[in-house]
NUVOMI-855331 format. One record per atom (N, C-alpha, C): residue number from 1; residue in one letter; atom name; x, y, z. Coordinates in pm, whole numbers, always signed. Example, Ala and Ser with C-alpha at 12.3 -4.5 7.8 and 13.67 -1.06 7.14 Angstrom:
2
1 A N +1319 -569 +780
1 A CA +1230 -450 +780
1 A C +1320 -330 +780
2 S N +1285 -225 +708
2 S CA +1367 -106 +714
2 S C +1290 +3 +787
% end
This chain:
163
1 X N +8272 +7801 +10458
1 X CA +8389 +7888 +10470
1 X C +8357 +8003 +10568
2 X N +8448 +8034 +10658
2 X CA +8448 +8155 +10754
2 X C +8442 +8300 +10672
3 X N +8328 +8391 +10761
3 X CA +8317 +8516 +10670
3 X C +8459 +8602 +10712
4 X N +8510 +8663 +10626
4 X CA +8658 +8748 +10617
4 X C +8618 +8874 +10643
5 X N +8591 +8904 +10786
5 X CA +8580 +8995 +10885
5 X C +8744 +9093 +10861
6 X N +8718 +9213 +10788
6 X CA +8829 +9354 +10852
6 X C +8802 +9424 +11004
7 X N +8891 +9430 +11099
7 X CA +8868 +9492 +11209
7 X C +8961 +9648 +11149
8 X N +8894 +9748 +11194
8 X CA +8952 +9905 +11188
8 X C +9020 +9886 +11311
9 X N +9104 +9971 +11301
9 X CA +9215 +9977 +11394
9 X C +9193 +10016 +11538
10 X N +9022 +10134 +11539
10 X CA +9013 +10146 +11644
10 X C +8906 +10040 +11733
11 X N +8942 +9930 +11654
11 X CA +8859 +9772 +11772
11 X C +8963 +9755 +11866
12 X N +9061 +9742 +11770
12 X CA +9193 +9701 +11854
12 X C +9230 +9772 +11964
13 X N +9241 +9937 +11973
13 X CA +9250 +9976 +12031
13 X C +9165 +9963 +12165
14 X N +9088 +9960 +12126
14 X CA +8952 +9939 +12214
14 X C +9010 +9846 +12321
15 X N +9011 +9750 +12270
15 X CA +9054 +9598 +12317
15 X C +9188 +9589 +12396
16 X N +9279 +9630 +12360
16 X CA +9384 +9709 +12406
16 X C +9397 +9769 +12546
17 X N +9323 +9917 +12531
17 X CA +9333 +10004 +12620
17 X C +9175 +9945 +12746
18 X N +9151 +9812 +12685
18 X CA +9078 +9774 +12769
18 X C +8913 +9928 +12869
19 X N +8877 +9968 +12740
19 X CA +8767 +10074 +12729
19 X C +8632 +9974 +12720
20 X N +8528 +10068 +12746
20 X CA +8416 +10042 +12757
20 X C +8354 +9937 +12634
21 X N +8384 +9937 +12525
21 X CA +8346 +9873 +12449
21 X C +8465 +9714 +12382
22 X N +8549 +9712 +12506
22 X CA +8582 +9613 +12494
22 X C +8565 +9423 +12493
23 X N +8427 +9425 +12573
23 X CA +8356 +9303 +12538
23 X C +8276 +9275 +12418
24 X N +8280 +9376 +12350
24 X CA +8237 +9392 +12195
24 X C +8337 +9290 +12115
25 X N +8461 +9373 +12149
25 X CA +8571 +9306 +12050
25 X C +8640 +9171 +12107
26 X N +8560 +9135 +12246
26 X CA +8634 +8980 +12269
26 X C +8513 +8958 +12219
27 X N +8394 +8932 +12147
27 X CA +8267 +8864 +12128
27 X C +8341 +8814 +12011
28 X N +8377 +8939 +11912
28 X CA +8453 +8878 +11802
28 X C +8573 +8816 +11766
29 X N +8613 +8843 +11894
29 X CA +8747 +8704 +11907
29 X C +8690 +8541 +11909
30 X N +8589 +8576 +11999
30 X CA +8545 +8434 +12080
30 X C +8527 +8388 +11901
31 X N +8473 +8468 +11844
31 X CA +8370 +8361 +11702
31 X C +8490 +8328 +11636
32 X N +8581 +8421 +11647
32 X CA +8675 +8394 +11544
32 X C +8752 +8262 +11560
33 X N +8751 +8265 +11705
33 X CA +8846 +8106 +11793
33 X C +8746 +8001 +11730
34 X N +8613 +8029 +11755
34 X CA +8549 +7870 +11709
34 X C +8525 +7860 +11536
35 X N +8568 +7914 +11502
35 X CA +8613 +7927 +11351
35 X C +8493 +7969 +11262
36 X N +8429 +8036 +11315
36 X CA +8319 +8108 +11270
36 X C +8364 +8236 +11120
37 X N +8436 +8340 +11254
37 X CA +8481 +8416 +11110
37 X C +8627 +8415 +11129
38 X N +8675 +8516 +11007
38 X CA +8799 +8488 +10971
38 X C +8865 +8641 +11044
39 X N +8913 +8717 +11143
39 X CA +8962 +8839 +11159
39 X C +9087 +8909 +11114
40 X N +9087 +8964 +11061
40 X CA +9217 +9050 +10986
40 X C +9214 +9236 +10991
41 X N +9355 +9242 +11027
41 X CA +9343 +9407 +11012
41 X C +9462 +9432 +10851
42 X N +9466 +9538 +10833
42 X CA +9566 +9584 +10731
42 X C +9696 +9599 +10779
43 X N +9808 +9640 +10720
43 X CA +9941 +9647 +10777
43 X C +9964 +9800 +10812
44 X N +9784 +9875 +10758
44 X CA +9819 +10019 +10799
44 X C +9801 +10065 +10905
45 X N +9738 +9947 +11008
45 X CA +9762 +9972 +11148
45 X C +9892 +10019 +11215
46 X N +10002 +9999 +11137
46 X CA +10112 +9997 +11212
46 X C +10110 +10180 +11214
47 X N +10047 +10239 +11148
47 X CA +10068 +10398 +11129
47 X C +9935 +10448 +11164
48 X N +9823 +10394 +11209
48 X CA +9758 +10462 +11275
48 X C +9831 +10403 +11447
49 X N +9877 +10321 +11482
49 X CA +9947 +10306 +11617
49 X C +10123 +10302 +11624
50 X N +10124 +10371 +11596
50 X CA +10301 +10405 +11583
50 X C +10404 +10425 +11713
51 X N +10318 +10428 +11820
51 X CA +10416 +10443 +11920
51 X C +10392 +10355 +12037
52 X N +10514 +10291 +12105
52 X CA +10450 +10260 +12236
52 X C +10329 +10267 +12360
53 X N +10335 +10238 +12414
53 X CA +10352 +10047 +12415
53 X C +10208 +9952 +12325
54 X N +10109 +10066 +12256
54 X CA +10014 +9982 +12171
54 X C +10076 +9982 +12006
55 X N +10182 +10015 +12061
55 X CA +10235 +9984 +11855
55 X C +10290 +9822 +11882
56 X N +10324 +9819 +12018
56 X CA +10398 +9663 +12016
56 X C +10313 +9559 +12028
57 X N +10198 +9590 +12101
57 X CA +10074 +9484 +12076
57 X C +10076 +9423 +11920
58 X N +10051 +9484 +11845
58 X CA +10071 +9447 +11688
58 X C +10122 +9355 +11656
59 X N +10211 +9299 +11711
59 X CA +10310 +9173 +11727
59 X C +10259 +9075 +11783
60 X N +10175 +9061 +11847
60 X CA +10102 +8967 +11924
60 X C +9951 +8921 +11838
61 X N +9919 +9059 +11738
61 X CA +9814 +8999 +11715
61 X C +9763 +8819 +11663
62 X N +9852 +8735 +11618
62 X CA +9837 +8618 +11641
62 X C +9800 +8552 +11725
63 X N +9787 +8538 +11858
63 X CA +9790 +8528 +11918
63 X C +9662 +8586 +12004
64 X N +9583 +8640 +11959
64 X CA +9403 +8685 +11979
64 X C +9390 +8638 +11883
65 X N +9410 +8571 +11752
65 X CA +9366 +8481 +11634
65 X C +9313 +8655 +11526
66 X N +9426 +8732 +11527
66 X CA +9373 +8807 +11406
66 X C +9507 +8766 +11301
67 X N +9502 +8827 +11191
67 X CA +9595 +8815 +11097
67 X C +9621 +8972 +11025
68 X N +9735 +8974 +11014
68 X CA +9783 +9159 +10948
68 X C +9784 +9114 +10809
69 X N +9681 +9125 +10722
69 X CA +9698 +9148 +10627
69 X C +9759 +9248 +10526
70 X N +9813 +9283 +10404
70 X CA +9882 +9371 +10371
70 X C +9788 +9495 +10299
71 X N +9849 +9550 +10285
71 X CA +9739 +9726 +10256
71 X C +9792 +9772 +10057
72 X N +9722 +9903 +10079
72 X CA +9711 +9968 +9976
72 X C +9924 +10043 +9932
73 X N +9958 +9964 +9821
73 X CA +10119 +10024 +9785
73 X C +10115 +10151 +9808
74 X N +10156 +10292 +9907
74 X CA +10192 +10401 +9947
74 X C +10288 +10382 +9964
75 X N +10344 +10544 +9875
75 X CA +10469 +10531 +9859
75 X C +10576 +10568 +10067
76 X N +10669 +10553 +10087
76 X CA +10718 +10575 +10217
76 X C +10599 +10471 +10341
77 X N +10535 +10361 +10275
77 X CA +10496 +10293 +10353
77 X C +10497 +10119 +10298
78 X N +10524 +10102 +10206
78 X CA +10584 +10030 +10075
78 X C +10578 +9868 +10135
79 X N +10541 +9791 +10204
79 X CA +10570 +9629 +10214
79 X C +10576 +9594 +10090
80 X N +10725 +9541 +10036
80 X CA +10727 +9521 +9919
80 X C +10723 +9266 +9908
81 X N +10612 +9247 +9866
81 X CA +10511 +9142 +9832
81 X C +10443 +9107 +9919
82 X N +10420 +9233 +10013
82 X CA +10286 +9180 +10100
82 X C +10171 +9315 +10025
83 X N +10168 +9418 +9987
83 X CA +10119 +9531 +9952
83 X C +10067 +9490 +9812
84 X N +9969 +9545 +9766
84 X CA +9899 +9562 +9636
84 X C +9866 +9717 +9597
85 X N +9907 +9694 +9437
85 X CA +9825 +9797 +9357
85 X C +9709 +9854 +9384
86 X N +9680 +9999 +9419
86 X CA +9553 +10013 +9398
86 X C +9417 +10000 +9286
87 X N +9352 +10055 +9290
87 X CA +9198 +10034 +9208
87 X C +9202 +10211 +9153
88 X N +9212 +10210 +9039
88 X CA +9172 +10339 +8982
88 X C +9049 +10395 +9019
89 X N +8927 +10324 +9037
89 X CA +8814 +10359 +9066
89 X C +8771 +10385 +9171
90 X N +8831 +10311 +9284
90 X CA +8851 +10353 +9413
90 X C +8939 +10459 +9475
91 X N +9001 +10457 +9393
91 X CA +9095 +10605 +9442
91 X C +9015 +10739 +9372
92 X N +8961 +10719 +9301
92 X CA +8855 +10812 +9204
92 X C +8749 +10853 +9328
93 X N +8674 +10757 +9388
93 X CA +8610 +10778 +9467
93 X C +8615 +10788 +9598
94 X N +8750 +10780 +9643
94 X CA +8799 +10856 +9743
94 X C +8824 +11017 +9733
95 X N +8871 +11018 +9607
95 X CA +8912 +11155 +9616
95 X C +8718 +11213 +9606
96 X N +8661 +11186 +9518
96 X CA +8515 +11278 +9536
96 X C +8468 +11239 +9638
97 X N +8450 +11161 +9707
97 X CA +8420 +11151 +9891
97 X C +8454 +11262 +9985
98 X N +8599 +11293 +9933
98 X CA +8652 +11395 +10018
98 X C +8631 +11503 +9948
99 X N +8578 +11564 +9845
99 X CA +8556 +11681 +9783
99 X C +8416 +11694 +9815
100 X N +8338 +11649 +9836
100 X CA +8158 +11641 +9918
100 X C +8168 +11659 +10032
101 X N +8274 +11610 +10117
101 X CA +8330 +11626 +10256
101 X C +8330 +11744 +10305
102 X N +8399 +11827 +10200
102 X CA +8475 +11961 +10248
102 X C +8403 +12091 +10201
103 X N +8279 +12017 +10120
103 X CA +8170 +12130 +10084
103 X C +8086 +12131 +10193
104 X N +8045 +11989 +10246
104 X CA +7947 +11980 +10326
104 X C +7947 +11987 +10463
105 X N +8131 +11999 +10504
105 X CA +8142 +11983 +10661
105 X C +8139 +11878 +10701
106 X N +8109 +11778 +10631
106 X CA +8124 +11615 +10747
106 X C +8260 +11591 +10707
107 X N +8314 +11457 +10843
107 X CA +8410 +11468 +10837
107 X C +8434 +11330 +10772
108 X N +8563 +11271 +10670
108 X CA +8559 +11231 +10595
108 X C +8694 +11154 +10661
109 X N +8696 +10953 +10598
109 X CA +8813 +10902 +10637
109 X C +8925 +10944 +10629
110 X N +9045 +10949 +10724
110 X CA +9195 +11026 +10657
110 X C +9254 +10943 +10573
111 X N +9377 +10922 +10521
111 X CA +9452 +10852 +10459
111 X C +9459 +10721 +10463
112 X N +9483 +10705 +10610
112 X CA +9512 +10554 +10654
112 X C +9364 +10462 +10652
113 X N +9256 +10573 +10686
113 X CA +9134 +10487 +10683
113 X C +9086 +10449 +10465
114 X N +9113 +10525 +10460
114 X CA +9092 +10487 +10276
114 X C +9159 +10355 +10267
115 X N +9331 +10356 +10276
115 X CA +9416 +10228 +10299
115 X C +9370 +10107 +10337
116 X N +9337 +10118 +10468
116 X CA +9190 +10026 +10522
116 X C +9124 +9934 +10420
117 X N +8994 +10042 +10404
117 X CA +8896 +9960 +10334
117 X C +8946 +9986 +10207
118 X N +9049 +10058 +10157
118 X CA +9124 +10014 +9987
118 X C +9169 +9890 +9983
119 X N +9277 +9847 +10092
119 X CA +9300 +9666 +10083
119 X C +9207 +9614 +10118
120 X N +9100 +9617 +10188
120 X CA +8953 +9526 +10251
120 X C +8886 +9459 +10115
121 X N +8874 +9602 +10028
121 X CA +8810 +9590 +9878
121 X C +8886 +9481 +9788
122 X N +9035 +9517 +9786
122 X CA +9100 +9426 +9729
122 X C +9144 +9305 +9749
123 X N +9110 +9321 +9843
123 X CA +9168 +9138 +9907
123 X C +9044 +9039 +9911
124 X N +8906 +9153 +9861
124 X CA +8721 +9057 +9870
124 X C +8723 +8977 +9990
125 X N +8782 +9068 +10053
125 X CA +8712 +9054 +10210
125 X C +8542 +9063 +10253
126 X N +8482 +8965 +10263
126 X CA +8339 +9018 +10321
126 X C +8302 +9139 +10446
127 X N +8331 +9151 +10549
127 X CA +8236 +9318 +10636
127 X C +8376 +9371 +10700
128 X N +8364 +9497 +10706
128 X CA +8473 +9610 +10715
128 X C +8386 +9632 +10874
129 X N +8461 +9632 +10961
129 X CA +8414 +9680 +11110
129 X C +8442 +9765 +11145
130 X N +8360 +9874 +11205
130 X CA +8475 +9987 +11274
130 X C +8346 +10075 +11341
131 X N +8428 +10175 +11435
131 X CA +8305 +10263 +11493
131 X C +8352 +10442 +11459
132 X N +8442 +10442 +11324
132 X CA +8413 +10562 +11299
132 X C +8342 +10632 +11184
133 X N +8344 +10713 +11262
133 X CA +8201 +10809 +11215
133 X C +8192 +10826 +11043
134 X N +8276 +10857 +11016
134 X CA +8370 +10880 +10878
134 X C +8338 +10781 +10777
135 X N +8388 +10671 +10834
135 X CA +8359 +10556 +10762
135 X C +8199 +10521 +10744
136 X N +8157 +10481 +10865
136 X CA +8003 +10485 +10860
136 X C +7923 +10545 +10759
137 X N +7951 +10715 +10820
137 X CA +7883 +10807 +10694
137 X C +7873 +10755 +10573
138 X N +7974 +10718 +10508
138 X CA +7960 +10682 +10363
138 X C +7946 +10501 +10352
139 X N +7894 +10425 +10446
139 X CA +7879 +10313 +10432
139 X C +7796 +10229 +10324
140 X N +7654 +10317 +10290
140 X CA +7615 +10292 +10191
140 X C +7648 +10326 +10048
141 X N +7717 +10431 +10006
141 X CA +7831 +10515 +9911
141 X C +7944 +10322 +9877
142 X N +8003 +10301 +9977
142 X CA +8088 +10173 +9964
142 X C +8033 +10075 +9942
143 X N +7889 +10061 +10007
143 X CA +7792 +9905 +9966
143 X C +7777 +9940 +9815
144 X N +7736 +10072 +9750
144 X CA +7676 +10088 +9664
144 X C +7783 +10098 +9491
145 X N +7859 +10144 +9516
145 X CA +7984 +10151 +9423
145 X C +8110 +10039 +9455
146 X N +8084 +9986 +9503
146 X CA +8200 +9815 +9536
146 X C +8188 +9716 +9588
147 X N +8010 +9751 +9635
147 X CA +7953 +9600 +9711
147 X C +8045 +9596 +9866
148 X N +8074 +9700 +9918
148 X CA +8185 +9683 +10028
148 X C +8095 +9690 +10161
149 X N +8065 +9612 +10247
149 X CA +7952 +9575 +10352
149 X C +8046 +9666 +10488
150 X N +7965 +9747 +10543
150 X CA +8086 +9845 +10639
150 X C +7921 +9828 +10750
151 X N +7970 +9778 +10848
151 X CA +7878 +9806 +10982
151 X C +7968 +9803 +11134
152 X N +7897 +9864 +11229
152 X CA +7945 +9823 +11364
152 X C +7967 +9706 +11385
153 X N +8059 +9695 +11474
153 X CA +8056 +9529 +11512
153 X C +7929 +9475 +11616
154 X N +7872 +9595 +11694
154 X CA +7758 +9562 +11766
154 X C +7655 +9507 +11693
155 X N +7623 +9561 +11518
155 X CA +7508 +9536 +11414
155 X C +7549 +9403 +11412
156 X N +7674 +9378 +11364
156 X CA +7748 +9278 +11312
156 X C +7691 +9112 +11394
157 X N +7716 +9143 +11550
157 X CA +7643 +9063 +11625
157 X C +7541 +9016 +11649
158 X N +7470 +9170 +11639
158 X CA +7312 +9109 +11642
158 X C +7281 +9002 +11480
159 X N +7330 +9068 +11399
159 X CA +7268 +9005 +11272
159 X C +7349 +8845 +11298
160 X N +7486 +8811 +11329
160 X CA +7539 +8709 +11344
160 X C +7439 +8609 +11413
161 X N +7421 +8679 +11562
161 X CA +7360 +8588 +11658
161 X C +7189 +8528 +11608
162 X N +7133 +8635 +11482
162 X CA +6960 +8599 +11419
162 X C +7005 +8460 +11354
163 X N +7118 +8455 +11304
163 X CA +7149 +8366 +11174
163 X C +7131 +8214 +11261
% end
């Protein structure tokens, strides 16, 4: 079975706005085409890219072989039977993530990134991809309280390509 790869929203972008680290994110297209892994973002992409002309890419993602999976039920963002219930325990530990955050000065996922890896968790998706900082920081915090595997997609490769 193909591993169930989450892309963060800012791969896409990446890929997109055609930036420096965009042969990163066709590496993980290419695997995904030969059916290696499985790529999916959340439906909360649509609100971290809300405006033209990269909100309309979103529509296409089929078509690079990703899939929009559905996100965390917020209220005024609502897909009603693509969206799931959250996790009491995960919202528990979002909120003390961000209360360590704001003692300590680092900077901590916003809303939409919790959403993220809140449906990633729930849907037992295997590795959460992304290159922000935020997320990272607490990567072992997420391995360690939900088993939730969060690395670069550059790590992601190298460890792919040892296998």
């Amino acid at each position: 079975m193909a591993e169930q790869i989450t892309l963060d929203t800012n791969l896409l972008v990446e890929y997109w706005k055609e930036q420096e680290r965009r042969e990163t994110v066709q590496k993980l297209l290419d695997l995904s085409e030969t059916g290696a892994i499985e790529l999916a973002v959340t439906s909360r992409i649509r609100q971290d890219v809300p405006v033209p002309p990269l909100s309309e890419m979103i529509n296409h993602l089929p078509e690079i072989g990703v899939t929009e999976s559905g996100s965390v039920t917020r209220l005024g963002y609502w897909q009603l039977g693509v969206d799931q219930l959250g996790d009491d325990a995960f919202a528990a530990f979002s909120a003390k993530v961000a209360e360590l955050a704001a003692s300590s000065g680092q900077r901590e996922p916003d809303w939409r990134d919790w959403d993220h890896l809140h449906a990633h968790y729930l849907q037992g998706r295997d590795v959460f991809l992304t290159w922000d900082s935020g997320i990272l920081h607490i990567a072992d915090q997420l391995r360690d309280e939900f088993g939730i595997v969060v690395t670069t997609p550059e790590h992601y490769l190298r460890s792919h390509q040892s296998e």
